[in-house]
N, C-alpha and C positions, 0 to 999 in steps of 0.2 A: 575476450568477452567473459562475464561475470555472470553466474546462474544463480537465480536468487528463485523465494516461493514466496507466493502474493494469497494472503486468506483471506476474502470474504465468505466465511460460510454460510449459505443460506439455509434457514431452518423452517420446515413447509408451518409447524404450530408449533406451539408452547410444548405439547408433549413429545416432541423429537426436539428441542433442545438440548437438555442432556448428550443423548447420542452424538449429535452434531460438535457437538464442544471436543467430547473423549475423542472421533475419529480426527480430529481437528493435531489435538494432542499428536493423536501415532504417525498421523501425517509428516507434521515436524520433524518426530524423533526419526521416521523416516530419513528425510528428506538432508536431517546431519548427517545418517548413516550413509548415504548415497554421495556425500561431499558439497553439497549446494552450500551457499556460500552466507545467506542471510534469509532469515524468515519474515517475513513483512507482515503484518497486523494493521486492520483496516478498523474504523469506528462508526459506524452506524446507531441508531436508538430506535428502540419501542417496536418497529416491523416483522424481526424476524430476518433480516436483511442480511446481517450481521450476528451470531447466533449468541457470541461471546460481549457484543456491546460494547466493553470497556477494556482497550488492550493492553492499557498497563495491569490491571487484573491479572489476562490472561496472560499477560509477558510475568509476572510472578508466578505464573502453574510452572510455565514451560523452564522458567531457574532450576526447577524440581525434577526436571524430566530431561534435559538438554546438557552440555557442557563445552562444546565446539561452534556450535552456529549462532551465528551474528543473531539479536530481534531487534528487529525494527516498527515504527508505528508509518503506517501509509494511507490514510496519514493520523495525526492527532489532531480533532476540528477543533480550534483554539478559540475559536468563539462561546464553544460550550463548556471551559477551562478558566479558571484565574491560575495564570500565570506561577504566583509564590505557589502554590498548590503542585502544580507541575514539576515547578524544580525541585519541588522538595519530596513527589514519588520518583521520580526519575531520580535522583539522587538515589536513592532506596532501591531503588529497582535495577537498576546498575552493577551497586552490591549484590544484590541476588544471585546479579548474570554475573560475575565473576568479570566486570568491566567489558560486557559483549553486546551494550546498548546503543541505539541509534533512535535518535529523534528526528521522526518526521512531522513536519508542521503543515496544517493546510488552516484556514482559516475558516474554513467550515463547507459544508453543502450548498450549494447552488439550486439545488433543486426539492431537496426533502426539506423544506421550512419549517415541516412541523418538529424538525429536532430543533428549533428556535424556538418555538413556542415552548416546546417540552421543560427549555430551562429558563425561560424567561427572558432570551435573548432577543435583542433586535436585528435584524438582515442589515442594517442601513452600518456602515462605516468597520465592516469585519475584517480588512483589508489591511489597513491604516492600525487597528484597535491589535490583528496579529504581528505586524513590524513591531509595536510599541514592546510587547509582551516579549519578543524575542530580545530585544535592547534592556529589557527590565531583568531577563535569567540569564542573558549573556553577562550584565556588569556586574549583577550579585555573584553567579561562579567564578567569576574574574578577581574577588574579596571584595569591591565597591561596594556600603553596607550605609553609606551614606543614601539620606531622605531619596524615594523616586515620585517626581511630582509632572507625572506624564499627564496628558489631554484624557486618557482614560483610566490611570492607574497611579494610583497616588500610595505609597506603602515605603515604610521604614525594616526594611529588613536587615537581622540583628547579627545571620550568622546561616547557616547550611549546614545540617546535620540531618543523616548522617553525611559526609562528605562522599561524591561521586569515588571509584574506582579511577577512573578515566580523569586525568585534568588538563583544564580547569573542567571537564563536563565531556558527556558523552555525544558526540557528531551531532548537528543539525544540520538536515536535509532538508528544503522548502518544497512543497508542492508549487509549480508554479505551470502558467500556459501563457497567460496574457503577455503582453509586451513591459507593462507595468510591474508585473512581481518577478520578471525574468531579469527585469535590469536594475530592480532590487537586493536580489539574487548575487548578480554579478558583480557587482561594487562592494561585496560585503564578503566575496567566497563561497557562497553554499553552495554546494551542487544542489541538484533540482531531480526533483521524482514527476516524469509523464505522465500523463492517462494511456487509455487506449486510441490511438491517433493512428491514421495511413499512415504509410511507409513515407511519403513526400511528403507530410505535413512534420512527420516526427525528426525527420531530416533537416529540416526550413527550422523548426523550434532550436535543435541542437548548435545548427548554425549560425540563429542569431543571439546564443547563450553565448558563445565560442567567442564572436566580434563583441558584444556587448564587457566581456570580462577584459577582453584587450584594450577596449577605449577607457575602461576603468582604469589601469593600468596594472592590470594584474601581468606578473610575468609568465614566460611561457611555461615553466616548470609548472609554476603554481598551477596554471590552467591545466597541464595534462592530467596533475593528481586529480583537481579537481571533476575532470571529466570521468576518470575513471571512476567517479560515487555516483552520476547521473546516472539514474535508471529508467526505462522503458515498457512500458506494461502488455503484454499481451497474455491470454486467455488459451489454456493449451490441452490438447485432448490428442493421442494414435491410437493406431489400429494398423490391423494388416492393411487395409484398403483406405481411400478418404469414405469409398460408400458408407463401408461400417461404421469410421468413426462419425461420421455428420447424422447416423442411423442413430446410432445414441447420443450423440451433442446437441443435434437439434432438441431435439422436445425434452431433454432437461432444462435447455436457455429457455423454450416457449413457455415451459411450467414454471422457473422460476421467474420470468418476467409477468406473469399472470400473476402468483403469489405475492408479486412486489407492490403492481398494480392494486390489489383486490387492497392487500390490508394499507396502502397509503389514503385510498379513498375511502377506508373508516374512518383512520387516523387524521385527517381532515372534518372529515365532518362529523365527530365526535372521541374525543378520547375516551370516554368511559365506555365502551361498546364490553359485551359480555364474550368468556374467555373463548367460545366455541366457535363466534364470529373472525375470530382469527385465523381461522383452517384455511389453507390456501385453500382455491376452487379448484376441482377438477373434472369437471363440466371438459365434453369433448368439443362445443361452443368456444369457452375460458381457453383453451388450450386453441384453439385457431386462431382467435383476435390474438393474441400473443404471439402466435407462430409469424405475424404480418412484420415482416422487417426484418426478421432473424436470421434468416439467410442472407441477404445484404451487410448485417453487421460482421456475421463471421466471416463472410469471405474478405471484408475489409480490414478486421482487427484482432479476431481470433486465427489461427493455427488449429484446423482439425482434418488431421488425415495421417499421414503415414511419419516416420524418422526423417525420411528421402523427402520429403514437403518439409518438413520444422528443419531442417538443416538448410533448404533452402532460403526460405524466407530470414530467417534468423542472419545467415552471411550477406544478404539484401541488407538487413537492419546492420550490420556491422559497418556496410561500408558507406552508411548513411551519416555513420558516425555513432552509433550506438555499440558503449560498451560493456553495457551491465543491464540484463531486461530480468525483470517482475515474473515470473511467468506462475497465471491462476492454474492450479492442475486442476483445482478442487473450485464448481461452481452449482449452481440450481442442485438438483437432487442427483448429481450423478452419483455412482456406490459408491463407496467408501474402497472396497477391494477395485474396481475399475480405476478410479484416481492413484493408486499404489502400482497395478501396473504400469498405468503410464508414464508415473513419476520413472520407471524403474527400467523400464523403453527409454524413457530421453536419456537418461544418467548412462545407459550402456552403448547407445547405438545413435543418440545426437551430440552430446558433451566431447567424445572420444574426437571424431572427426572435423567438428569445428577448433578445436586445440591445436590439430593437426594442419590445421590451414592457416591458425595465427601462431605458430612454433616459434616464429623469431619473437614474439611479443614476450615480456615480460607477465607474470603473475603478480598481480600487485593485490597485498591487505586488503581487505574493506574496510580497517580504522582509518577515519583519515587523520594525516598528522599535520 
């Protein structure tokens, strides 16, 4: 199994973004020092959600700061991207990383619309419109430089410069769940990036990625490399105890699911709201409708308690078939120093003995070749 870091940083206002971004930053350079294997960069707009926004941005800070770990985007909403644009920072950004980039593609949010609105985008056919895009930077990195005259994207591209590190181009990994983009997926090679899913849901996905790439007729080499880029998401916090760490996990997830709450029903019903309207709530009201759920969800797809629990659950997920999991250290407002021990707890006292259990397995790259 593969240990990778999953950032959505949530930032409560405008004025603790800054902060959010730098702890964001030493998180990372952490997390290469610890040996973790790829850094994941998520994309959100306008909330606060997302502290950094734009991760090929911040995947250019982290060139400056990093030299061994993988960045990756988990994903990149391709609905809010033209395509030549992409390939041609990802090209760029590649260089940066010294050829350490991976593209993750999702087609966009399902649920935050108003990053639709924000750029002008339609909900309707984002699906279909991210396939195309991917056949559009695939044949152009591939040299095809001949006319693209797709259902959404019509463009004569002349050349790629500067040229990826990595050729023809750096990994694409698809966000996928549906039955639909899963066996899109699998006819075409990509592995595929989870959400946060049970243990038996995430197992049933993986399984039917695994038959879908067979009837494709992908070979079995092919498939196991392949398997080894899927990754799996979960949400990760220890402690001496589960008390203590569910002590401090809960009501960071309650504050930041309130904060996420508050400013999307601005951001609905009005984007021009003034800068101050944006301070998360922390009303002791705000923080209990928020708390309604949150124990449900963590006991079902977060990881908060002790090494002796994340080791557990993690070898459940291995033998589900999961061999490479996301894991968020860093979520809602926990500290900045409590996320660095944790990181620092699993890297000594989870990582050693799950290795130990898969000894006979090989270590495989995360470049896929």
């Amino acid at each position: 199994m593969l240990f990778d870091t999953l950032h959505l940083p949530y930032s409560p206002s405008p004025d603790d973004d800054h902060r959010v971004m730098t702890e964001q930053i030493e998180q990372i350079v952490e997390a290469e020092r610890l040996g973790f294997d790829t850094s994941w960069l998520t994309e959100h707009n306008f909330t606060g959600e997302c502290a950094f926004g734009d991760p090929l941005i911040f995947g250019a800070a982290l060139s400056q700061h990093t030299t061994r770990i993988r960045v990756g985007f988990a994903v990149l909403q391709m609905a809010l991207h033209h395509p030549t644009r992409v390939l041609i920072q990802a090209s760029a950004l590649d260089n940066l990383l010294g050829g350490r980039l991976t593209i993750g593609i999702g087609r966009g949010s399902s649920f935050n619309q108003f990053e639709y609105a924000g750029f002008g985008a339609s909900t309707e056919g984002q699906r279909e419109r991210m396939f195309e895009a991917i056949e559009l930077m695939e044949r152009t990195w591939g040299g095809d430089f001949s006319p693209f005259d797709g259902e959404h994207f019509q463009v004569h591209i002349h050349g790629v410069r500067p040229a990826p590190i990595q050729r023809p181009h750096p990994p694409i990994v698809l966000s996928s769940l549906s039955d639909e983009s899963l066996l899109w997926a699998a006819a075409r090679g990509y592995p595929i990036l989870l959400p946060r899913l049970e243990l038996g849901r995430a197992g049933e996905r993986i399984a039917f990625f695994t038959n879908a790439m067979r009837e494709a007729g992908q070979g079995e080499e092919t498939i196991d490399r392949i398997l080894d880029h899927c990754a799996v998401t979960r949400s990760i916090y220890l402690a001496d105890s589960e008390q203590q760490a569910r002590a401090i996990a809960d009501p960071a997830t309650a504050r930041a699911n309130a904060g996420r709450a508050h400013a999307k029903t601005l951001n609905t019903a009005q984007m021009a709201v003034p800068m101050e309207a944006w301070r998360a709530p922390g009303t002791t009201a705000d923080a209990a409708e928020a708390a309604e759920g949150v124990s449900s969800v963590i006991q079902r797809t977060f990881i908060i308690g002790t090494p002796e629990m994340a080791h557990e659950k993690l070898a459940e997920l291995g033998e589900a078939g999961g061999r490479r999991v996301m894991l968020a250290f860093s979520w809602g407002d926990l500290a900045h120093d409590r996320v660095l021990e944790s990181m620092a707890r699993f890297s000594a006292e989870v990582i050693p003995r799950l290795q130990a259990r898969d000894a006979g397995s090989p270590v495989r790259s995360a470049v896929a070749s």
